[in-house]
C-alpha positions in Angstrom: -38.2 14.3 112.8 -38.7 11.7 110.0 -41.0 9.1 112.5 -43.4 11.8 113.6 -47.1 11.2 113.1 -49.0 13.9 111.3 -50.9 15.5 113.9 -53.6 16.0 111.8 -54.8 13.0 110.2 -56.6 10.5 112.2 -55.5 6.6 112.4 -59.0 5.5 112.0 -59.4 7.3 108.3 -57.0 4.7 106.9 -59.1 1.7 107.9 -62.6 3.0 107.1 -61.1 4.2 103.7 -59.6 0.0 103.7 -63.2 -0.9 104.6 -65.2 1.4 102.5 -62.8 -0.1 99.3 -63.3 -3.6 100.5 -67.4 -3.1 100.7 -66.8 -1.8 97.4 -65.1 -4.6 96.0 -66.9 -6.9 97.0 -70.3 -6.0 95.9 -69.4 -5.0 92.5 -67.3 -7.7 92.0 -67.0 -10.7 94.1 -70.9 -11.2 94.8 -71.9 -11.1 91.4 -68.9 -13.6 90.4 -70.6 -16.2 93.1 -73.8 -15.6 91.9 -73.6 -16.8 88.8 -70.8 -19.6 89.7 -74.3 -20.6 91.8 -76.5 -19.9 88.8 -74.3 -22.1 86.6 -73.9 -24.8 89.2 -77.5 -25.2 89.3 -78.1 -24.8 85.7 -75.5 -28.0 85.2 -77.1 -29.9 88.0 -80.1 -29.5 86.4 -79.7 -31.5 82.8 -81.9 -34.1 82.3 -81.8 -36.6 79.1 -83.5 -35.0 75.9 -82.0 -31.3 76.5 -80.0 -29.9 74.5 -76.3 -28.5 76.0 -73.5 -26.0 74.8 -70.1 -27.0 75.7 -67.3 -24.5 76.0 -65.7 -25.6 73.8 -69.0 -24.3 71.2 -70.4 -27.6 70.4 -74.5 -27.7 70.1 -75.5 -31.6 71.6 -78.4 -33.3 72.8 -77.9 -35.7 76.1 -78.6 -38.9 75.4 -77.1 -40.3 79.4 -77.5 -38.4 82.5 -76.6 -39.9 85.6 -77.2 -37.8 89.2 -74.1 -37.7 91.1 -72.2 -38.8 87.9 -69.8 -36.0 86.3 -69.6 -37.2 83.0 -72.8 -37.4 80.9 -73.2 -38.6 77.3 -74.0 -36.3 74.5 -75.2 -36.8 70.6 -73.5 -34.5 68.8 -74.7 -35.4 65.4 -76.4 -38.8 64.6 -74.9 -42.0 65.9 -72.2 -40.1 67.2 -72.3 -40.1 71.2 -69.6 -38.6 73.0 -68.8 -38.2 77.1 -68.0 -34.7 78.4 -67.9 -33.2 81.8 -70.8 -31.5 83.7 -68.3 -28.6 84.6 -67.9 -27.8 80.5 -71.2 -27.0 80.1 -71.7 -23.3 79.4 -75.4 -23.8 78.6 -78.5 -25.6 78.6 -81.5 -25.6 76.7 -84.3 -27.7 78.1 -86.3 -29.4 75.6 -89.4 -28.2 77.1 -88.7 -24.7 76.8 -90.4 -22.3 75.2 -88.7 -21.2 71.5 -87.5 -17.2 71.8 -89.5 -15.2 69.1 -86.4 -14.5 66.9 -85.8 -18.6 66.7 -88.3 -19.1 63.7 -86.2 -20.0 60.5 -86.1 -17.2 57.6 -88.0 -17.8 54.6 -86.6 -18.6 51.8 -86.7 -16.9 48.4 -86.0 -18.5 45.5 -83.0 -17.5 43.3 -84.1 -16.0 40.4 -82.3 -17.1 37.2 -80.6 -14.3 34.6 -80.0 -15.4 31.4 -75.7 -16.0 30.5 -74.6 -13.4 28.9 -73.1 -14.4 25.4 -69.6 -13.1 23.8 
């Protein structure tokens, strides 16, 4: 009574539901994941001396050493201060050829203007 199979229902509809949730799955979410795992991969591979790098952990450098095949490369993060980090904890990187975004230029600035202090 209890191990009878709905006569109704067909065994296949289960596993094309299973495979029509997998398909699903995996092109909203794992393909685009690999993509940019890829994208980043080649981004990282990609640094040559002169460019600048974001690290995760939000530091703005320039590399001063890149070596191919090396996972370490040496950074400047301010003058005279060099520093190794790993390829894999670079989020970005900024050639130094590229071409400046139109929002990059610096504001002007206005100067203050000076109000007399007022006496008591």
């Amino acid at each position: 009574m209890f191990l009878q199979a709905d006569a109704g229902q067909s065994p296949f509809g289960f596993f094309a539901m299973m495979i029509a949730m997998f398909a699903i799955f995996y092109f909203l979410l794992i393909r685009p994941q690999q993509k940019r795992m890829r994208e980043h991969k080649d981004m990282v591979a990609a640094v040559r001396r002169g460019d600048t790098v974001v690290t995760a952990g939000g530091l703005v450098a320039k590399a001063t050493k890149v070596v191919d095949g090396d996972e370490e490369i040496t950074v400047e993060i301010a003058t005279g201060v060099k520093v190794k980090v790993l390829r894999t904890t670079l989020q970005d990187v900024r050639s130094k050829n590229a071409p400046k975004a139109a929002n990059d230029t610096p504001a002007k600035k206005t100067p203050a203007k000076k109000t007399p202090a007022k006496k008591k």
